[in-house]
RODO-2510 file (C-alpha; in nm, 4 decimals, decimal comma):
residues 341
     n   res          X          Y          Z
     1     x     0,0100    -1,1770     1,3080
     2     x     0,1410    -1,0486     1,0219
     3     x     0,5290    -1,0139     0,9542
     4     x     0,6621    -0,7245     0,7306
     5     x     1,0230    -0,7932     0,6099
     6     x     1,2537    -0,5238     0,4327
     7     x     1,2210    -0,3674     0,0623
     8     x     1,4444    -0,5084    -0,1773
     9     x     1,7568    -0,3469    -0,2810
    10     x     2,1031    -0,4375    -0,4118
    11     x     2,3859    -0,1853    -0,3744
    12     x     2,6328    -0,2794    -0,6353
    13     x     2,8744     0,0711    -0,5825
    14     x     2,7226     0,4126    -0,6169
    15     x     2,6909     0,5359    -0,9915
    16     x     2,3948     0,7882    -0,9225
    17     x     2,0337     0,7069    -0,7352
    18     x     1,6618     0,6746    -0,8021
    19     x     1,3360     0,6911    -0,6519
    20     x     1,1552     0,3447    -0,6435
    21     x     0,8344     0,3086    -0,5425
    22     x     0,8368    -0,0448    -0,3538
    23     x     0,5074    -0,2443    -0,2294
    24     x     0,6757    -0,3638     0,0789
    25     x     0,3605    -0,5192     0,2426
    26     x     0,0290    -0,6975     0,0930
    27     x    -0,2107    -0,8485     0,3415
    28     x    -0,4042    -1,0377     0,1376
    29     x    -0,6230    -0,9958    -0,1728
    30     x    -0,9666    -0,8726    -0,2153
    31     x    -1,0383    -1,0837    -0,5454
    32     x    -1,0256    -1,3990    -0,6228
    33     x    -0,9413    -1,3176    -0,9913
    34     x    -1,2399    -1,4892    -1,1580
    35     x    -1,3552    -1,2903    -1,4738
    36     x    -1,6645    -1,5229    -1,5024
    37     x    -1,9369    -1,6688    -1,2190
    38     x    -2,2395    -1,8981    -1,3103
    39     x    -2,2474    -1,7681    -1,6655
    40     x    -2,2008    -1,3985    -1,5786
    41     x    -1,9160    -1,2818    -1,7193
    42     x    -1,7508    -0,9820    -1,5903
    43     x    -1,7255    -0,6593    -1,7537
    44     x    -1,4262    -0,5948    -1,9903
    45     x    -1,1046    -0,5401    -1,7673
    46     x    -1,2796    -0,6220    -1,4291
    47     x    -1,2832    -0,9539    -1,1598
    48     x    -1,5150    -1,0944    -0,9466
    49     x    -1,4563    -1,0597    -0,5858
    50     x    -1,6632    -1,3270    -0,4391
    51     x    -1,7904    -1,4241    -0,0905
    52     x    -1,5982    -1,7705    -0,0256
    53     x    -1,7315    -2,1571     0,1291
    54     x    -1,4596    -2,3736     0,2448
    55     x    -1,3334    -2,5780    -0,0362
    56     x    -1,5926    -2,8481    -0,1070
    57     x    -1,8236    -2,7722     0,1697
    58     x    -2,1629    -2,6818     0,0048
    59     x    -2,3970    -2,6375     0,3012
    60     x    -2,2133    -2,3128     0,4726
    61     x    -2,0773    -1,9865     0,3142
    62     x    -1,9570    -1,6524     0,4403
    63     x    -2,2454    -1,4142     0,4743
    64     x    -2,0925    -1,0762     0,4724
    65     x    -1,9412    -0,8910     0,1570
    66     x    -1,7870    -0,6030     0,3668
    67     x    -1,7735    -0,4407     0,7092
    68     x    -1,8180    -0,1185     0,7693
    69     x    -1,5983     0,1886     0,8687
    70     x    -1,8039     0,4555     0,7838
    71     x    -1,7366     0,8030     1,0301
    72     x    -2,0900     0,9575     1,0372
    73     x    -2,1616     0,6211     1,2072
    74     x    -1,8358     0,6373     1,4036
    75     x    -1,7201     0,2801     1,2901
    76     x    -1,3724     0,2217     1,2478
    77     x    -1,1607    -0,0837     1,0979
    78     x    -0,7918    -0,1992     1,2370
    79     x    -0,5871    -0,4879     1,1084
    80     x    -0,2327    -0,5805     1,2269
    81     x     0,1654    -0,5989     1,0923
    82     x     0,5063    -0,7066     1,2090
    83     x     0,8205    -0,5447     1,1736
    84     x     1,0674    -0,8474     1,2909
    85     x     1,3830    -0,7694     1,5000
    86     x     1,6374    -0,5989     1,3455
    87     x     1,4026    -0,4422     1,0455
    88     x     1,2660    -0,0928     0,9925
    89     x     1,0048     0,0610     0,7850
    90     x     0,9446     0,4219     0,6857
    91     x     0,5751     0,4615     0,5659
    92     x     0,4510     0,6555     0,3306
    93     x     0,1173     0,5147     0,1961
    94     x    -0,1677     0,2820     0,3123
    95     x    -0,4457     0,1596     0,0637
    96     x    -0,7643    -0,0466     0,1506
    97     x    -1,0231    -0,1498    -0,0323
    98     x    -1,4064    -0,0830     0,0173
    99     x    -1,7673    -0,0337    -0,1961
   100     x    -2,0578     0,1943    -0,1349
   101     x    -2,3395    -0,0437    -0,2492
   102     x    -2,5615     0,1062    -0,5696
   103     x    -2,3112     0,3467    -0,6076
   104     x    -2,3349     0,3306    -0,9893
   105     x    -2,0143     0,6240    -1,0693
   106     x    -1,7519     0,6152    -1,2916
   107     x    -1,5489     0,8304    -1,0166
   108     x    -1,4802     0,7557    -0,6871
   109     x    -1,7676     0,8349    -0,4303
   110     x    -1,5101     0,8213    -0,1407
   111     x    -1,4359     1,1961    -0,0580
   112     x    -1,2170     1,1753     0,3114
   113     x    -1,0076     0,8961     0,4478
   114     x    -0,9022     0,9317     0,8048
   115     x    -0,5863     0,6824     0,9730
   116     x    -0,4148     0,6023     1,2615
   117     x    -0,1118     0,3865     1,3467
   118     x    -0,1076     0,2065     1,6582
   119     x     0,1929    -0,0062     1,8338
   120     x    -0,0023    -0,2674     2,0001
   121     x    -0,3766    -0,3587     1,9897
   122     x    -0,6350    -0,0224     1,9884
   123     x    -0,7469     0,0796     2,2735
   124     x    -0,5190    -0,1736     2,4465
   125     x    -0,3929    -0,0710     2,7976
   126     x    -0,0162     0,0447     2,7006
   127     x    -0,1090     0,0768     2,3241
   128     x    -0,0244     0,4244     2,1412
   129     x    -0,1011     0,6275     1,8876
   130     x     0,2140     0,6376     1,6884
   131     x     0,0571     0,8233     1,3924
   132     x    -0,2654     0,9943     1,2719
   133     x    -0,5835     1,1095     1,4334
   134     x    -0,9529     1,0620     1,3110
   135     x    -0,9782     1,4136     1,2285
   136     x    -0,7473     1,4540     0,9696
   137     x    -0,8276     1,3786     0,6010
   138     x    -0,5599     1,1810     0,4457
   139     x    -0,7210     1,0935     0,1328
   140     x    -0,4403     1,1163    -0,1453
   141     x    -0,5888     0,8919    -0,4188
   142     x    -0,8994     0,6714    -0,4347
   143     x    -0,8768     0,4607    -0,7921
   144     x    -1,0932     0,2092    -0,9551
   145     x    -0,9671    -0,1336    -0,8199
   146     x    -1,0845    -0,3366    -1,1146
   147     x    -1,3450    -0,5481    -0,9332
   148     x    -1,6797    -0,6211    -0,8034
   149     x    -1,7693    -0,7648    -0,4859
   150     x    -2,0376    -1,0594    -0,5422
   151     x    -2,2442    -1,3260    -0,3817
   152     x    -2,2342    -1,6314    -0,5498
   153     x    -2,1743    -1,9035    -0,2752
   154     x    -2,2816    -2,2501    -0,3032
   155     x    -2,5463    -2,2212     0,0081
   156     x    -2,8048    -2,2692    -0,0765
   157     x    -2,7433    -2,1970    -0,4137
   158     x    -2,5052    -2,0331    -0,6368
   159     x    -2,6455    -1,6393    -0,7214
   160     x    -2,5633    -1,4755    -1,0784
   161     x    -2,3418    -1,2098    -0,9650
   162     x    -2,3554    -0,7886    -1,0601
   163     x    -2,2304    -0,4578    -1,0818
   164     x    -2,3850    -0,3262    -0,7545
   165     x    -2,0508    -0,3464    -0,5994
   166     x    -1,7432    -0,1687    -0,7398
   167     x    -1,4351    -0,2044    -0,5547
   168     x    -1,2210     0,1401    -0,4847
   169     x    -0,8722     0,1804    -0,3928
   170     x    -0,8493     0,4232    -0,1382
   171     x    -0,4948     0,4886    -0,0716
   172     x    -0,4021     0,7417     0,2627
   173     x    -0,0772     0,9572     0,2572
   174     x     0,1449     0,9256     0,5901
   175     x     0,2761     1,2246     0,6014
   176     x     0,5500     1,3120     0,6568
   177     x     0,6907     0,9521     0,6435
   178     x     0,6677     0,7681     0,9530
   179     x     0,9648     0,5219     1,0505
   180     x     0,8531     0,1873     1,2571
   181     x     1,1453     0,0629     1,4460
   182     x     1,0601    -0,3435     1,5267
   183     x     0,7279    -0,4305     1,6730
   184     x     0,3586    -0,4916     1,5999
   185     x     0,1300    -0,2176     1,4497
   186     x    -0,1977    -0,1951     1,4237
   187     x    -0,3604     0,0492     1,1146
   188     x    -0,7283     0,1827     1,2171
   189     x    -0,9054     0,3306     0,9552
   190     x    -1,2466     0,5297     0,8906
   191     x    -1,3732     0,7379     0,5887
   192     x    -1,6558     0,9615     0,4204
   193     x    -1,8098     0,9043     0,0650
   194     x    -2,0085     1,1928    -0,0961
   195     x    -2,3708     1,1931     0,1326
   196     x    -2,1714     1,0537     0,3904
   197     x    -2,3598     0,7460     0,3065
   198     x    -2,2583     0,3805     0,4321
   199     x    -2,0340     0,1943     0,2810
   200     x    -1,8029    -0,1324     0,3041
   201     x    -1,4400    -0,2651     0,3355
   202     x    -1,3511    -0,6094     0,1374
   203     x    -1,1821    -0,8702     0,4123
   204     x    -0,8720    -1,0882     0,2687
   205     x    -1,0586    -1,2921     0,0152
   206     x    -0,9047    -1,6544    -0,1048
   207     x    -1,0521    -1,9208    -0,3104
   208     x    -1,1706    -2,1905    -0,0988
   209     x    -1,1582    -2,0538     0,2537
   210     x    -1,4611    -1,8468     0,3968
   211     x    -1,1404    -1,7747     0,6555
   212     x    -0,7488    -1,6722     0,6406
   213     x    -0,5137    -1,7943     0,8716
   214     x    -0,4547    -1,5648     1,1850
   215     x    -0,6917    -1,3277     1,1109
   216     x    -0,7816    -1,1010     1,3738
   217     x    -0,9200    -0,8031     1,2679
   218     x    -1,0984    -0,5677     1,4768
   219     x    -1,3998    -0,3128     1,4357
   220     x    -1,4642     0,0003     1,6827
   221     x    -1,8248    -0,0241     1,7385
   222     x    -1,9090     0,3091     1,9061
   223     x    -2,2545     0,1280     2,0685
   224     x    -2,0619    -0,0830     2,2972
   225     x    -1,7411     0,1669     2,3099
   226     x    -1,5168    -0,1174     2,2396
   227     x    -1,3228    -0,2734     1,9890
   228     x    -1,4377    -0,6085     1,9042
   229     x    -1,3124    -0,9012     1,6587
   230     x    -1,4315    -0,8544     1,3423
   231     x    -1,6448    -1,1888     1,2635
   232     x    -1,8393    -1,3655     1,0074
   233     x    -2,1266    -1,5919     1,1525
   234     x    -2,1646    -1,7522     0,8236
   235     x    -2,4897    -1,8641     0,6404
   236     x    -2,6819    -2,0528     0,7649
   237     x    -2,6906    -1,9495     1,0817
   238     x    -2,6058    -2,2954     1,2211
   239     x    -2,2499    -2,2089     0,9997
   240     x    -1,9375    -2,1989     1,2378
   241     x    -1,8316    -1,8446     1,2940
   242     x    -1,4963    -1,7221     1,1551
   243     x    -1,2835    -1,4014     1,2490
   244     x    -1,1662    -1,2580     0,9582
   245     x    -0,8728    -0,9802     0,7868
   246     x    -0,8701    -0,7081     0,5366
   247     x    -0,7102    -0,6199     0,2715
   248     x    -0,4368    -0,3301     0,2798
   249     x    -0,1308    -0,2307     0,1378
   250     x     0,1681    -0,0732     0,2998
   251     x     0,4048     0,1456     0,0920
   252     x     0,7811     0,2353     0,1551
   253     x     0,9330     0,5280    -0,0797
   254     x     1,2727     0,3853    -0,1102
   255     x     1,5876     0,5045    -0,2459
   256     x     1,7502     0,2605    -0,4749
   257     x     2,1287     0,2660    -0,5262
   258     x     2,2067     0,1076    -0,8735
   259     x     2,5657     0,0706    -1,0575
   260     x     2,4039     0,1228    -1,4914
   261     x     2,1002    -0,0556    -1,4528
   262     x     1,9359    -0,1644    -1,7720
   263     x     1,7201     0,0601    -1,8560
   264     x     1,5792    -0,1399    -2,1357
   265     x     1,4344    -0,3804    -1,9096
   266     x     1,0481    -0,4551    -1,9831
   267     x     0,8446    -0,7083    -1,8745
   268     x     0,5024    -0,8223    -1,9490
   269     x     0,1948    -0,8964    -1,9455
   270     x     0,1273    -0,7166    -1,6270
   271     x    -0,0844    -0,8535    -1,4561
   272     x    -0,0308    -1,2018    -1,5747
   273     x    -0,1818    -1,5822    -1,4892
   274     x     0,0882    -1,7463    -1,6395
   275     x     0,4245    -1,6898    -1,7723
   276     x     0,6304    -1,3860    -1,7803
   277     x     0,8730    -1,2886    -2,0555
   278     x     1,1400    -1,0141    -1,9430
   279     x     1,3018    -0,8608    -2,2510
   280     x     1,6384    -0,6610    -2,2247
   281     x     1,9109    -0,5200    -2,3606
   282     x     2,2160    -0,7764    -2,4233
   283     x     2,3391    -0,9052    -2,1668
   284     x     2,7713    -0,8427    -2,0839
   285     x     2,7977    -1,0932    -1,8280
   286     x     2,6396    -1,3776    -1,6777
   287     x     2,3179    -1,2588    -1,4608
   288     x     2,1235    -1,4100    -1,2039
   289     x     1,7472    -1,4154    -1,2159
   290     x     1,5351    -1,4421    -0,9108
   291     x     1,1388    -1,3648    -0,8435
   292     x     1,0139    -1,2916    -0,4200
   293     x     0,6825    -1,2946    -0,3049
   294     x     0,5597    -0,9578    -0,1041
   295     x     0,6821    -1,1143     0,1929
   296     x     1,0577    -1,1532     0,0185
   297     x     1,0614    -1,5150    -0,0013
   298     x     1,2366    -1,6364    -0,2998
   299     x     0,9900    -1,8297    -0,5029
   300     x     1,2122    -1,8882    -0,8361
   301     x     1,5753    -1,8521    -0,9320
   302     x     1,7550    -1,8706    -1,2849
   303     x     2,0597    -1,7830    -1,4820
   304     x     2,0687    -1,5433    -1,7848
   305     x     2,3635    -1,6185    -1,9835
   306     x     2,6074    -1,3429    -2,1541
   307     x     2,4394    -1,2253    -2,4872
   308     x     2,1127    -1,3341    -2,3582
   309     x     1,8492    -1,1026    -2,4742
   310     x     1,5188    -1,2465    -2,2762
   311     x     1,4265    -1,4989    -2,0129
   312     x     1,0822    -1,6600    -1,9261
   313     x     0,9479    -1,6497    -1,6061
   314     x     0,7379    -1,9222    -1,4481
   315     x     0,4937    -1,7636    -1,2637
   316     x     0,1321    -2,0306    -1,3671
   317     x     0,1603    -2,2463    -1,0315
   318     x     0,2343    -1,9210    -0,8295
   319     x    -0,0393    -1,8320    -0,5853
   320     x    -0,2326    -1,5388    -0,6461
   321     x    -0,0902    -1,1984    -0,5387
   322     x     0,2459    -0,9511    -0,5960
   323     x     0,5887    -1,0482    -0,7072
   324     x     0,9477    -0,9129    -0,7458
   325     x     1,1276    -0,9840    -1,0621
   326     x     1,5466    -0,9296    -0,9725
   327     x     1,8248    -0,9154    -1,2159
   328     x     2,1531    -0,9216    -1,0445
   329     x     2,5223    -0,8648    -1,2184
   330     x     2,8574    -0,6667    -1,2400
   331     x     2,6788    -0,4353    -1,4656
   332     x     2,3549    -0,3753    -1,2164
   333     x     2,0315    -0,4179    -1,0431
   334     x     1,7132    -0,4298    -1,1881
   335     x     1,3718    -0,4453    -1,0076
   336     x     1,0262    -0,5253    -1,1432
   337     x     0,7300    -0,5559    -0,9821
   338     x     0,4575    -0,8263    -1,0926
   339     x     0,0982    -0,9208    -1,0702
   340     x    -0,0029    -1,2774    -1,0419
   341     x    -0,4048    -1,2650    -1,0907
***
């Protein structure tokens, strides 16, 4: 189960008001963030999104690159979120992450992306359908992700990875927003590319672990009528089976209250493996720093002193995935998002 906690504001007395657009949920990522694999490097600007074995094991990987959700086949995908007690969340976005294998564009083959929002498991007895329908198109952007997915496990022997896989963004618009009061949802998804042709979703994908803990994903397999968990049986075929999640991204439109925020503020690189340097204008008064993971956990803290100018930010022992950088004062709030690759 995965638990969604509130976007990030600071309302330091009303001076005027912005639009902010605010990841407020990352389930996991679909690369590991390696630009080179046995020799292969990567093109220019692009990852390798590799199929995983457990840490040091060398006789077992995973065996699938993606599962499908493709409609002419009537497949469909679902992973899970939690918004705790006391918490709300008006959506406005979902993105996933799939390939359509060959597919050798330079624009995106997906051309329809159909969702639904569930509180409680699909096809659950007492589960609804709290948004969406599987005959609605909700594509609203599908981007190049930046990656390819790859074999190049250790079992029985590593593979030279290559560009037969691009990665896609395909983002969904919820619209209008929909506002989840506390509970667990579910988001089912299924989608089209150009030829209706089949294609595949990346799971959660972390270095070391063929699986991620608690994941439960399901699959609608219209055969059976039934939605089933969503499983890797591993190669060979003596490897242990693992259930497995996928990666998404839940967006919140939020307004953000700020009191003369700097508007100076700029931070960089973006995405980053290592440190951060945020440069702004000079600072008045004595500001606290502070960087969250996705989930809003405070992961650093510092001080900025008055007249400061810049301050580093230590982000090389940070796991991979998305960040908040947070200035706090009497002049403002400032927000930043970052990438840790």
């Amino acid at each position: 189960m995965k638990t969604l906690l509130p976007p990030l504001l600071f309302l330091l007395g009303v001076v005027g008001t912005a639009p902010l657009q605010a990841q407020t949920y990352n389930n996991g990522n679909f690369t590991t963030g390696a630009t080179s694999k046995s020799g292969a490097a990567a093109p220019a600007g692009y990852t390798w999104s590799e199929v995983q074995n457990d840490a040091g094991v060398t006789t077992a990987s995973n065996t699938n690159a993606g599962y499908t959700a493709t409609k002419a086949s009537g497949f469909t995908l679902a992973d899970d979120f939690t918004v705790a007690s006391g918490q709300s969340l008006t959506l406005r976005d979902v993105s996933v992450f799939a390939y359509q294998s060959g597919y050798t564009g330079t624009t995106s083959p997906f051309t329809e992306l159909y969702v639904r929002v569930w509180r409680g498991r699909p096809g659950a007895a007492g589960s609804t359908v709290v948004f969406g329908d599987l005959t609605t198109n909700r594509l609203q952007t599908a981007t190049d992700a930046k990656s390819y997915r790859i074999f190049n496990s250790l079992y029985p022997t590593p593979s030279v990875p290559g560009v037969t896989r691009r990665i896609w963004q395909v983002k969904a618009a919820i619209a209008p927003a929909l506002t989840l009061g506390p509970g667990t949802y579910w988001v089912e998804w299924t989608s089209t590319t150009s030829g209706t042709l089949t294609h595949f979703y990346v799971p959660v994908t972390v270095p070391g672990l063929r699986q991620t803990l608690g994941a439960n994903a399901l699959q609608f397999n219209p055969t059976s009528d039934a939605y089933t968990a969503v499983i890797d049986g591993g190669n060979p075929d003596t490897a242990p089976d693992v259930t497995v999640d996928f990666a998404f991204v839940l967006n919140d439109q939020i307004l953000a209250v700020k009191k003369n925020a700097d508007p100076t503020l700029k931070v960089g690189p973006v995405p980053t493996t290592g440190t951060v340097l945020a440069e702004f204008s000079a600072l008045r008064e004595a500001t606290s720093l502070e960087l969250r993971d996705a989930l809003g956990r405070s992961v650093w803290q510092g001080q900025a002193k008055v007249g400061a100018t810049s301050a580093t930010i230590p982000m090389e022992k940070l796991a991979v995935g998305s960040y908040f950088f947070l200035m706090n004062s009497p002049q403002g709030s400032s927000r930043v998002r970052l990438l840790k690759h």
